[in-house]
C-alpha positions in Angstrom: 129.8 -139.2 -24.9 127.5 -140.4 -27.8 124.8 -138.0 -29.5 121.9 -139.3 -31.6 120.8 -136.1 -33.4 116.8 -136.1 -34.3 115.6 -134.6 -37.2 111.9 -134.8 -37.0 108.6 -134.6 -38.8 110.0 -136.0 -42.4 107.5 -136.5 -44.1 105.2 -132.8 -44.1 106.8 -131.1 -47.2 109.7 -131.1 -49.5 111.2 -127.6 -47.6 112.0 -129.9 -44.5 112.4 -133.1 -46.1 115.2 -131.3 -48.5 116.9 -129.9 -45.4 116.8 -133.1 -43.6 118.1 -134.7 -46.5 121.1 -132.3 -46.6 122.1 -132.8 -42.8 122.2 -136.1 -43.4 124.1 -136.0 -46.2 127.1 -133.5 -44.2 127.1 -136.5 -41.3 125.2 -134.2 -38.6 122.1 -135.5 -38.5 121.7 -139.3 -37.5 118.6 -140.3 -37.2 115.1 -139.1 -38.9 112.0 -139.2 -37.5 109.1 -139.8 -40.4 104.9 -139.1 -40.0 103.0 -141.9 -41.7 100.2 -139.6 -42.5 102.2 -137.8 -45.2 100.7 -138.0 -48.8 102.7 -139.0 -52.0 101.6 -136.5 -55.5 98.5 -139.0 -55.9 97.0 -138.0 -52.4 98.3 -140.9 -51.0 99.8 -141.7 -47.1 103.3 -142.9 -48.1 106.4 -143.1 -46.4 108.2 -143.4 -49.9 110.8 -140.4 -49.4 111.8 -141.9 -46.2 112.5 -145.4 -47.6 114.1 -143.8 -50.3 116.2 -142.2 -47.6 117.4 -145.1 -45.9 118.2 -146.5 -49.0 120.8 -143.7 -49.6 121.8 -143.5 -46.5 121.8 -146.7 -44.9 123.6 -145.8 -41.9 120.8 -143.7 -40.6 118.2 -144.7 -38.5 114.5 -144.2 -39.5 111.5 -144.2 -37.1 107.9 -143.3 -37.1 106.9 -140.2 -35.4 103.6 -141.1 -34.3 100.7 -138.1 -34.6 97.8 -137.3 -33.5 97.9 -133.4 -33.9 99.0 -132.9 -37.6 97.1 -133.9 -41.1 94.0 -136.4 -41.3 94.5 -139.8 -39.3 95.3 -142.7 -41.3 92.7 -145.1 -39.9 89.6 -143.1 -41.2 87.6 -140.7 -39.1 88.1 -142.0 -35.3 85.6 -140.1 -33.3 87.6 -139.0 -30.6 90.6 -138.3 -32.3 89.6 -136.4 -35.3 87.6 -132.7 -35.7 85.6 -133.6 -38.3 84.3 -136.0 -41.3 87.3 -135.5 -43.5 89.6 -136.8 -40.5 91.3 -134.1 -39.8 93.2 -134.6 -36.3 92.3 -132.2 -33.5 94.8 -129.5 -32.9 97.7 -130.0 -29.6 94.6 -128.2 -27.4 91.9 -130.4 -28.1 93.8 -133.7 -28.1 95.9 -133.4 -24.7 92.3 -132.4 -23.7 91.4 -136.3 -23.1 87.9 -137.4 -21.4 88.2 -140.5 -19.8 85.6 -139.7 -17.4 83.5 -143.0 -18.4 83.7 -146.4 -19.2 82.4 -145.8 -22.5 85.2 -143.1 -23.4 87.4 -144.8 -22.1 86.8 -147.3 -24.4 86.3 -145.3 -27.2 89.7 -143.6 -26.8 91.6 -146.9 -26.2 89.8 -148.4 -29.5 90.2 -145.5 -31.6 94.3 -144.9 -30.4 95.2 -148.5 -30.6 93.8 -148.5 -34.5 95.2 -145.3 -35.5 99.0 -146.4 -34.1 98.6 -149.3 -36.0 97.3 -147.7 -39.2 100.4 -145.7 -39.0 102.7 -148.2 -38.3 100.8 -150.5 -41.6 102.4 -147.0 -43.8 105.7 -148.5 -42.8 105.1 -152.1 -43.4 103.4 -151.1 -46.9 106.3 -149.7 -48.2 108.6 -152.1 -46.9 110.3 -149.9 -44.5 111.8 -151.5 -41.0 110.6 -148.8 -38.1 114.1 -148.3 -35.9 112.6 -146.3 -32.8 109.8 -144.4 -32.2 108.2 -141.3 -30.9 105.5 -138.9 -30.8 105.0 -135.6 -32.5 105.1 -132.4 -30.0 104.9 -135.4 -27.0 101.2 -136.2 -27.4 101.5 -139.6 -26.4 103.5 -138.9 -23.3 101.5 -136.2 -21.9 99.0 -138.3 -20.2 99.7 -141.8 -18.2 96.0 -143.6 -19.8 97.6 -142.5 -23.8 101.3 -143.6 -22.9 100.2 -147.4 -21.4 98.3 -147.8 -25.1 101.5 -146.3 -26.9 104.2 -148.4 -25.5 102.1 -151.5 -25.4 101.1 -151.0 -29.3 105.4 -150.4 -29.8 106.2 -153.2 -27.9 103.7 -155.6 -30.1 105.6 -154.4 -33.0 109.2 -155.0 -31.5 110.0 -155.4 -27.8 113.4 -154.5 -28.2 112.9 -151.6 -30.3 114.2 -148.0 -28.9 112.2 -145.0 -27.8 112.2 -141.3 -27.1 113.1 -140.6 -23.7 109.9 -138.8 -22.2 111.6 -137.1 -19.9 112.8 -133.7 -21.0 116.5 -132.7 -19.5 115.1 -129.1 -18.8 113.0 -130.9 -16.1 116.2 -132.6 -14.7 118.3 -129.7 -14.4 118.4 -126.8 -11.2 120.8 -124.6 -12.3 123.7 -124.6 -15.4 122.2 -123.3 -19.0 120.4 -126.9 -19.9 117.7 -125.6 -16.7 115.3 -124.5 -18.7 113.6 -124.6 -22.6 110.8 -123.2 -24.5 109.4 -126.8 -25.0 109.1 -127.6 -21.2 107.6 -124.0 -20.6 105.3 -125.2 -23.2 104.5 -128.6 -21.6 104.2 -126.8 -18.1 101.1 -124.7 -19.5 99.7 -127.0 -20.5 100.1 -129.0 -17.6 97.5 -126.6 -16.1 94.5 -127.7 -18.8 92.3 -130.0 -17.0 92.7 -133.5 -18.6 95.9 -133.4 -19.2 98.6 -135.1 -16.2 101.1 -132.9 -14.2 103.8 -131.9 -16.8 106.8 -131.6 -14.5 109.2 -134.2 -13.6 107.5 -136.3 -11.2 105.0 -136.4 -13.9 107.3 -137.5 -16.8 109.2 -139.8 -14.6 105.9 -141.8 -14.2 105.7 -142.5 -17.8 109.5 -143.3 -18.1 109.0 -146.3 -15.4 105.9 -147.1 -17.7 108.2 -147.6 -20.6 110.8 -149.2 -18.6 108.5 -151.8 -17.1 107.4 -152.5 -21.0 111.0 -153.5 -21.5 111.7 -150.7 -24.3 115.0 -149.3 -24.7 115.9 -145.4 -24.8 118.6 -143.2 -24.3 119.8 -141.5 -20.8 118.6 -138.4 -22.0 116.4 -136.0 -24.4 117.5 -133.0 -25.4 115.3 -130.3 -26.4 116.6 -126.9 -26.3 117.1 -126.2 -29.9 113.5 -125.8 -30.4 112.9 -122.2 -30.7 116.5 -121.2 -29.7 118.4 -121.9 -32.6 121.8 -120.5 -31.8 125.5 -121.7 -31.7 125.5 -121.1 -27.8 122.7 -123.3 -27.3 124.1 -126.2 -29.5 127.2 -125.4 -27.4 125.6 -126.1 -24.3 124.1 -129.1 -25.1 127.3 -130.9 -26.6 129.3 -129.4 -23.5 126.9 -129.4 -20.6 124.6 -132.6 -21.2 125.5 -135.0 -18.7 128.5 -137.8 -19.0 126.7 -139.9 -16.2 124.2 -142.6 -17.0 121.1 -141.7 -15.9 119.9 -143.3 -12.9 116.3 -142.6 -14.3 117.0 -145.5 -16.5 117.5 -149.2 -16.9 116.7 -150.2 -20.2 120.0 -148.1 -22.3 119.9 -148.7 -25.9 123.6 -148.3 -25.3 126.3 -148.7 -22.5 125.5 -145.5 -21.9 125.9 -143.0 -21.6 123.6 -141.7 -24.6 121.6 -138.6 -25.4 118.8 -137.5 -28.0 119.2 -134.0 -29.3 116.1 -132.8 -31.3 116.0 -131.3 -34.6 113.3 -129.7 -36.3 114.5 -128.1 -39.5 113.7 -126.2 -43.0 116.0 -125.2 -46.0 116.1 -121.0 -46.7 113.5 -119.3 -48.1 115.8 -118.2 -51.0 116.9 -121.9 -51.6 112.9 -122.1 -52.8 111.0 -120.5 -55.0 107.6 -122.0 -54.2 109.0 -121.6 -50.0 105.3 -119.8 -49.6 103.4 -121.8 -51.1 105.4 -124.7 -49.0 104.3 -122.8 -45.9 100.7 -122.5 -46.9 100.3 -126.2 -47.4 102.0 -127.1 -43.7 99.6 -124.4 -42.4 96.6 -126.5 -44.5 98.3 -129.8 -42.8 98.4 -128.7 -39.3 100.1 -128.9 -35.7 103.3 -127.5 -37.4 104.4 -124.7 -35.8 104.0 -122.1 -38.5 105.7 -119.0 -36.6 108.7 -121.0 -35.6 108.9 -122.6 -39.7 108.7 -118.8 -41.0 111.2 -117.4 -38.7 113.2 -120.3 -36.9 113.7 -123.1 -38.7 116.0 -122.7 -41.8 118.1 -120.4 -39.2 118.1 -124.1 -37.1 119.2 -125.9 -39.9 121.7 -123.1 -41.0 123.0 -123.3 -37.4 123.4 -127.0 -37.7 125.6 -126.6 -40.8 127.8 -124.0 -39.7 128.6 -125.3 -36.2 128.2 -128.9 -36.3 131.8 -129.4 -37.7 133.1 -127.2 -34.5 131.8 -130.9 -32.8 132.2 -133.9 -35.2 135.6 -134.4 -35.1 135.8 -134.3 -31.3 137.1 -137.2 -29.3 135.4 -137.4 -26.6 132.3 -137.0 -28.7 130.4 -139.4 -31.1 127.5 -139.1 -33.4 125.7 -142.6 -33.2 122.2 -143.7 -34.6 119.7 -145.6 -32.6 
């Protein structure tokens, strides 16, 4: 069975950008997923420390992590993206919330998303760094049918063989066993109920899958979320032992033979490994759509977990840790 293990949203601060760079460096993370709208020290979007990165590890894979929900969008102010004139995004709420009640919004949504994608994507090409796969920060792309056709269309533009995140959540594929449920599909479920936003629940998310599939993108059999906000050894346990061996019928285009799964990452080096960790948290609270709870009290004990336990699994046989 092969494992691509996620670490996502490089890019926010050095506190998960240093932890990142240190599960990389042990061999147990395998793939990095970067936001384009991080700035360098002059204020600037830049995608440097990611390039930098890949350069040091070239047998990663690196991908942009499309947002809509965290910092100032990249393309300017688009109206109906952004919360005000300084282009700050709208927060998870206000931008699953879509209106595309009228011609005219509909329009103005399309516009506005295709530009911003591609503003994010132009971070990349500016620096001279090759986009590996995609996905989107907290699912925002994926939540609602009318966002995902404008997502995968702008992806498969930039390469139509290029992989992508699995929309489909394994919680939401499971009945019984310890994969059944996770915080993140509880999560998607509420929010299900906000009108504007499509049914979260599988027959939802499968709709979006055949979307991508249709596109001709590639992804993996399976996503696995269940480390977010349960950042224990039995949890990573279940995943590398209870995650499926089959292919996934749910799936045509495989990036690989198959079968393949996504495990998702989001992690933060110890308070006491920095001495400015406060002021760190501050500015991803000023940044936004980063869970600030879950940083302060969850995430450096993720990325300890991963440390400890990940050798338990590396030198297994009848596991491998690939990159997309």
């Amino acid at each position: 069975m092969k494992f691509v293990i996620t670490a996502d949203d490089f890019g926010v601060n050095p506190i998960i950008d240093q932890a990142i760079q240190q599960a990389v460096l042990k061999g147990f993370v395998t793939n990095v997923a970067g936001l384009a709208n991080g700035t360098d020290s002059a204020g600037k979007f830049s995608v440097q420390g990611l390039k930098n990165l890949k350069a040091q590890f070239p047998h990663i894979s690196v991908g942009c992590h499309f947002t809509l929900t965290s910092g100032r969008a990249v393309s300017g102010t688009p109206t109906s993206l952004v919360s005000d004139s300084s282009g700050q995004f709208k927060g998870m709420l206000g931008q699953a919330r879509i209106d595309i009640s009228t011609e005219q919004k509909r329009n103005q949504l399309r516009s506005d998303l295709e530009a911003e994608l591609r503003a994010q994507i132009a971070v990349f090409d500016d620096a001279g760094l090759a986009i590996e796969h995609f996905s989107d920060h907290v699912g925002i792309l994926t939540l609602h049918p009318f966002t995902a056709e404008i997502y995968y269309r702008v992806i498969k533009e930039y390469n139509p063989q290029i992989s992508v995140r699995n929309p489909v959540l394994t919680a939401a594929l499971m009945d019984h066993g310890c994969l059944r449920d996770s915080q993140m599909f509880i999560l998607g479920r509420v929010a299900g109920l906000v009108p504007g936003i499509a049914k979260y629940n599988l027959e939802g998310m499968s709709e979006v899958l055949h979307m991508m599939q249709q596109s001709g993108l590639k992804t993996t059999d399976y996503f696995v979320e269940h480390l977010y906000k349960n950042p224990f050894a039995h949890i990573l346990r279940c995943i590398m032992n209870d995650t499926p061996r089959e292919l996934s019928s749910m799936v045509q285009n495989r990036i690989d033979a198959g079968p393949i799964a996504e495990v998702v990452t989001h992690l933060a080096i110890q308070p006491s490994q920095n001495p400015t960790y406060l002021n760190a948290v501050e500015a991803i609270g000023e940044y936004g759509g980063i869970d600030i709870t879950y940083l302060k009290a969850n995430r450096f004990r993720e990325y300890e977990m991963l440390m400890e336990e990940m050798p338990n699994y590396a030198g297994q046989s009848d596991l491998e840790l690939v990159s997309f």
